[in-house]
N, C-alpha and C positions, 0 to 999 in steps of 0.2 A: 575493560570498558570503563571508561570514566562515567560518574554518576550525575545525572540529572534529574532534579526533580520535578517534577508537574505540581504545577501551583495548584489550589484549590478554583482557582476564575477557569485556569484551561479546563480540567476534571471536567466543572460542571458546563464548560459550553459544548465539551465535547460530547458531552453524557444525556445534552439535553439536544442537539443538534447532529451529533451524529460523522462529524469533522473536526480538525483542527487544522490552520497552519504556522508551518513556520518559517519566519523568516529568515534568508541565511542559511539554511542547513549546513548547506555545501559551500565554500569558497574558495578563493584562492586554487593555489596547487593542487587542492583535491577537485575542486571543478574542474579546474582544465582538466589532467588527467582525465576525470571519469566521460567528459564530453568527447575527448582525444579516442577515446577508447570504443567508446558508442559509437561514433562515424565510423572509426575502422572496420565494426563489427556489420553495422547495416551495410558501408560501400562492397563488400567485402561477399558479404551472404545474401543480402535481398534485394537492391535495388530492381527492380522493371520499367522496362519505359512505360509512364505512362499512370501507375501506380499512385494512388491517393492517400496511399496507407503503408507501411512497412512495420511488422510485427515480428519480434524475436522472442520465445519464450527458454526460459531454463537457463539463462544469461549467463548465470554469476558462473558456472560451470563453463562456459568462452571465453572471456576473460575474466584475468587476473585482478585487474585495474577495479572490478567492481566487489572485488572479497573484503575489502576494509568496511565497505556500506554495511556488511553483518551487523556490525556493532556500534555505528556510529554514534557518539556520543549525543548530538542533538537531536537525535529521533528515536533510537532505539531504547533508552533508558523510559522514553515516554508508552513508547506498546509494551514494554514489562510491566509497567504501571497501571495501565490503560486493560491489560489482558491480564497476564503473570509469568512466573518465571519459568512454566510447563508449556514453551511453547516453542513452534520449529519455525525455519524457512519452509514455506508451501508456494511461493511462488517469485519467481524473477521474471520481468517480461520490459522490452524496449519497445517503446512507441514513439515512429516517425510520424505524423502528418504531413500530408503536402499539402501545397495549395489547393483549395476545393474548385472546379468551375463556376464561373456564374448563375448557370443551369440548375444544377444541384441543389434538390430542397436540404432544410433543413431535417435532422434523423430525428425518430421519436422514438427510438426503441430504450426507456426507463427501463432499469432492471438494478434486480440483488444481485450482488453475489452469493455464492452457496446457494443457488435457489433454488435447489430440491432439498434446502433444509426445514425450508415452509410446510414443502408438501408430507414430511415427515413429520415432524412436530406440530403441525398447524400455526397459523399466523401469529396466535395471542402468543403460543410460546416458545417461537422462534429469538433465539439471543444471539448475543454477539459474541463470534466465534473466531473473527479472524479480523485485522485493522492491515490494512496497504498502506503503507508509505510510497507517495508519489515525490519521486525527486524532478522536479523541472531545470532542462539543460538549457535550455533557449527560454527568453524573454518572450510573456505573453500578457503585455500590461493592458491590451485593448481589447476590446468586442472582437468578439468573431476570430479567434485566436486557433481556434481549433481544439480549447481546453475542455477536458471535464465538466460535464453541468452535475448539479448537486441539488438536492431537495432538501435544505433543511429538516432537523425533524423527522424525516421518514423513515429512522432510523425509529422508533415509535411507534410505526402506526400497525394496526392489527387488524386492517381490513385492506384492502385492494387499491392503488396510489390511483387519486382521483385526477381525472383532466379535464379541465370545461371541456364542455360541447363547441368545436367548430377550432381547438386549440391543440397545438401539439406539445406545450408543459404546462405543469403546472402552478399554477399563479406567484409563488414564491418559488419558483426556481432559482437559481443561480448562476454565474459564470466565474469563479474565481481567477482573478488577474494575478498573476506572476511573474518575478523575473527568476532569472535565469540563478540555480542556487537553493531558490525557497522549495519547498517541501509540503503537502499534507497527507493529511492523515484521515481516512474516514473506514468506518468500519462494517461489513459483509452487508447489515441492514440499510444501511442507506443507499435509497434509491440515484443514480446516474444513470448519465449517458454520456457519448462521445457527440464534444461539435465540431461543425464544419470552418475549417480554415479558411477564412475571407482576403487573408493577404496573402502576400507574395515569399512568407518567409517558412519553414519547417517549423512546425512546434518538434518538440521533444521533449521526453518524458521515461525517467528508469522507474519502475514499478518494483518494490518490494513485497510480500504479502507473508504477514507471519500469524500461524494459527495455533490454538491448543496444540499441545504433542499430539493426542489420539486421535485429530484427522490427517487423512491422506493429501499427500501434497499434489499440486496441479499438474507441474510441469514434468514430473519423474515419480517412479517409485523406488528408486537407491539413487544415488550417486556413487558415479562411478569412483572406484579405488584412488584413480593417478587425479580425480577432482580434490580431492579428501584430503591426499598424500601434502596438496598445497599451502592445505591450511592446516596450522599451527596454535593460533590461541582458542582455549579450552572453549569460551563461551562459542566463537564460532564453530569451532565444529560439533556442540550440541547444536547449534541452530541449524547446521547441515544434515544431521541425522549421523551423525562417525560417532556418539558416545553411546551406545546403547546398553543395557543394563538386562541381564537373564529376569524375563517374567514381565516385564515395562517396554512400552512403546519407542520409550526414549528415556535417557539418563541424563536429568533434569539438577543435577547437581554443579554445574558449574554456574547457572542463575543463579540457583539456590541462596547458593553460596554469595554470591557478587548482591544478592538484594538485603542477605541478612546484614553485610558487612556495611552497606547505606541506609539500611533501616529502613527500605523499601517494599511497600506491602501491597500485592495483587489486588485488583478488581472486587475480589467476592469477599478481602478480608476488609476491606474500605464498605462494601456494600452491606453486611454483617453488623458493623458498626454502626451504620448509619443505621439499621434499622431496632436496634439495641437501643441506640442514644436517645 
């Protein structure tokens, strides 16, 4: 995996906001590909007539086409960063949108993820444990796109996501515009939701979700052998769960190693410092 660094502006808008994105992830040849591959997988397994939504989880295990995103240079070097080098695949999922009808209010259903990690730890010290990489297939440079809304911030908060009275978000919400390519990044704490697609076109959306090794992943608990058998470079398949280690969740040596050799230091050793300094 080729090395990327996260500037110190991304670190802290991400750290203070709860998001990043980025532009380009994906181009060329590998867009195509990975979009070629995503159609084939929903035409293939879920369309319904009729259907607003089309959801695949556990992906990267259907196809092939999405095993390279493991490690992609433009995103993945940033949640080693952003997280550390102790952490798995916990989830792949494909989101179609269709066009919403006219009818159809707007959703308000704000939420975490991991959000029985709250009710465990309580809100003040609930942390972030997991960052999603959303890859965007399709162009969604305008309102009402069918994208992600995002709360700045809320990534932060340690009481209960406020919403005016008579309002269905909250006052600084969000809608990030995207084309087809770009990428973000937000992490377990920050509050989302899904919006309603106002045009005539599909959003699409490959979701990555990589967490500490020692939680359990979403979409499976092993992958299967002939999944495993496919991939070959070391970092991905710690990121799959295939390197395990007697007495250890997961065998955490092939990051390890790929961070010492860029001089790339985890979350809690940046946090450490800063609170040293």
């Amino acid at each position: 995996m080729e090395s990327r660094r996260i500037s110190d502006e991304e670190r802290q808008f991400f750290d203070e906001n709860g998001y990043l994105i980025v532009r380009g992830a994906l181009q060329g040849e590998k867009l195509r590909r990975v979009v070629e591959a995503a159609d084939g997988l929903v035409s293939a397994r879920y369309r319904e007539t009729g259907s607003r939504r089309a959801s695949l989880s556990n992906v990267v295990a259907l196809e092939e086409s999405f095993i390279p995103l493991l490690t992609l240079e433009t995103t993945v070097p940033l949640v080693v960063q952003l997280l550390s080098f102790n952490i798995r695949l916990t989830k792949s999922h494909l989101i179609y949108k269709y066009p919403d009808p006219e009818d159809v209010e707007e959703p308000t259903f704000w939420h975490r993820d991991i959000r029985n990690s709250a009710e465990d730890l309580g809100p003040a010290a609930n942390t972030r444990m997991q960052i999603k990489v959303a890859y965007h297939l399709s162009d969604a440079m305008a309102p009402g796109c069918g994208n992600t809304w995002l709360v700045p911030g809320s990534n932060k908060y340690t009481q209960p996501l406020e919403i005016p009275e008579g309002a269905g978000d909250p006052a600084n919400a969000l809608e990030p515009q995207l084309r087809a390519g770009d990428a973000f990044l937000f992490e377990n704490r920050t509050y989302h939701r899904q919006g309603l697609n106002r045009t005539q076109m599909t959003r699409k959306v490959l979701m990555f979700g990589y967490s500490y090794a020692w939680l359990s992943p979403n979409d499976f608990e092993v992958q299967a052998e002939e999944v495993l058998d496919r991939i070959h470079d070391p970092i991905a398949r710690q990121l799959m769960g295939a390197a395990r280690s007697p007495n250890s969740q997961i065998d955490y040596r092939p990051l390890r190693e790929w961070a010492e050799q860029h001089g790339v230091r985890r979350a809690s050793e940046i946090g450490c410092e800063q609170l040293t300094g």
